[in-house]
C-alpha positions as a printed Julia matrix, in Angstrom:
118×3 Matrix{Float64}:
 33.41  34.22  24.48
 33.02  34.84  28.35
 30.13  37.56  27.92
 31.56  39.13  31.48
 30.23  42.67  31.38
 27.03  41.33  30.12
 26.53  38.46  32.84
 27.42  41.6   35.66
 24.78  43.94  34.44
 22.17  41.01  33.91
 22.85  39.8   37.71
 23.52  42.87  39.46
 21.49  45.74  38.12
 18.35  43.54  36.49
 18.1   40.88  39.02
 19.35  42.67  41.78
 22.07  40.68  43.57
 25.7   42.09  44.54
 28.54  40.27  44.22
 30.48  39.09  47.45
 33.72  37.66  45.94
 35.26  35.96  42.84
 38.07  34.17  42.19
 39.53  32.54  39.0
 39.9   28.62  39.56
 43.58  26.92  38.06
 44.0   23.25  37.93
 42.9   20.51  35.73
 39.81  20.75  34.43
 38.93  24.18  36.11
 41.52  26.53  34.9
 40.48  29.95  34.46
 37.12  29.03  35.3
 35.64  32.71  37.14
 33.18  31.95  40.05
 31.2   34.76  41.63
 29.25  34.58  44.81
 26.26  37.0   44.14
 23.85  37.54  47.04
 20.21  39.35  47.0
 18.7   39.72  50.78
 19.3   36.12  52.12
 19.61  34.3   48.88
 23.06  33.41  47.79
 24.0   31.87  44.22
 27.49  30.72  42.91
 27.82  31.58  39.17
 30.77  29.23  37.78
 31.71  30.21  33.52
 33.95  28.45  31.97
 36.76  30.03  30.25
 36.19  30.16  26.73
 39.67  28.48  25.61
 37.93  25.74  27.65
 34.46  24.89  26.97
 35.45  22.13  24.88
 36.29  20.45  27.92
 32.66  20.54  29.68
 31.09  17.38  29.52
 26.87  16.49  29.49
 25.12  17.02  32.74
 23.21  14.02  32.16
 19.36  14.89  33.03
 18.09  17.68  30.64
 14.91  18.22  32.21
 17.34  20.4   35.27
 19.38  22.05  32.79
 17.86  25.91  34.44
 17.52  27.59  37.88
 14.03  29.1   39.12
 14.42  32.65  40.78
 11.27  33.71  42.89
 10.53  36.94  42.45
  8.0   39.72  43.83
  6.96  41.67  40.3
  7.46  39.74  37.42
  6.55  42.69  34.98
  9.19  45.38  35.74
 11.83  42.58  35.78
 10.95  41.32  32.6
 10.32  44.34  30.39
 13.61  45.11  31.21
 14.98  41.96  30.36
 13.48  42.35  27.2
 14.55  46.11  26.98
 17.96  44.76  26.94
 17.48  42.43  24.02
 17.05  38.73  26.16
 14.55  36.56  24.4
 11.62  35.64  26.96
 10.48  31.67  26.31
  6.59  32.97  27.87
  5.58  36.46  26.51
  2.95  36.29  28.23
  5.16  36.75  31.94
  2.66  38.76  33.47
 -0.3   36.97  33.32
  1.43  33.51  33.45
  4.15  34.54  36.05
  6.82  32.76  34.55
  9.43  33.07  31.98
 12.57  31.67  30.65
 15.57  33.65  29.44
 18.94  32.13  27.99
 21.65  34.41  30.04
 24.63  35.56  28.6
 26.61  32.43  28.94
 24.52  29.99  27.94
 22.6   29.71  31.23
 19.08  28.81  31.17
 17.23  31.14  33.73
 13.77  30.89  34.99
 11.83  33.73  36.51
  8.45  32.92  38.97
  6.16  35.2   40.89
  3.74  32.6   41.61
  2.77  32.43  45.42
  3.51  29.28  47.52
């Protein structure tokens, strides 16, 4: 099931971006697929789901070891108490210290978290 409501507060009010536009695709292979272009400050992600009628239809991505996508943030802490406040499972526990984590997100996403400095 397309966890919509879910994926919106998890994007917008935990990991702070806003959403610029979405559209729902049609045509073979993409039909009713929702994509949303979410921006925070000068970072800009496209979030494609699947409808649910057709996950069947998704196919392997082929290299496992990329199966996520790493969001740099300032303050790991706040960012994931309140992931865990809303009931995500964090991969690393110990986020603070560490300053990383990994978080499944409402879809099936995998979705790292970093504060480490460059």
């Amino acid at each position: 099931m397309l966890e919509l409501e879910k994926s919106l507060k998890l994007y917008r009010e935990i990991l702070g971006f806003k959403m610029e536009d979405a559209e729902v695709l049609h045509g073979p292979g993409l039909e009713g697929m929702l994509v949303m272009k979410l921006r925070a400050d000068d970072l800009t992600i496209g979030l494609s789901v699947t409808a649910p009628e057709f996950k069947h239809t998704i196919g392997p991505i082929g290299n496992t070891n990329h199966n996520h996508f790493m969001l740099k943030v300032n303050d790991i802490g706040p960012i994931g108490d309140k992931l865990k406040e809303e009931g995500y499972e964090l991969e690393n526990e110990n986020y603070i210290q560490d300053k990383y984590t990994f978080f499944v997100g409402p879809n099936g996403e995998i979705i790292g978290l970093s504060s480490w400095e460059d």
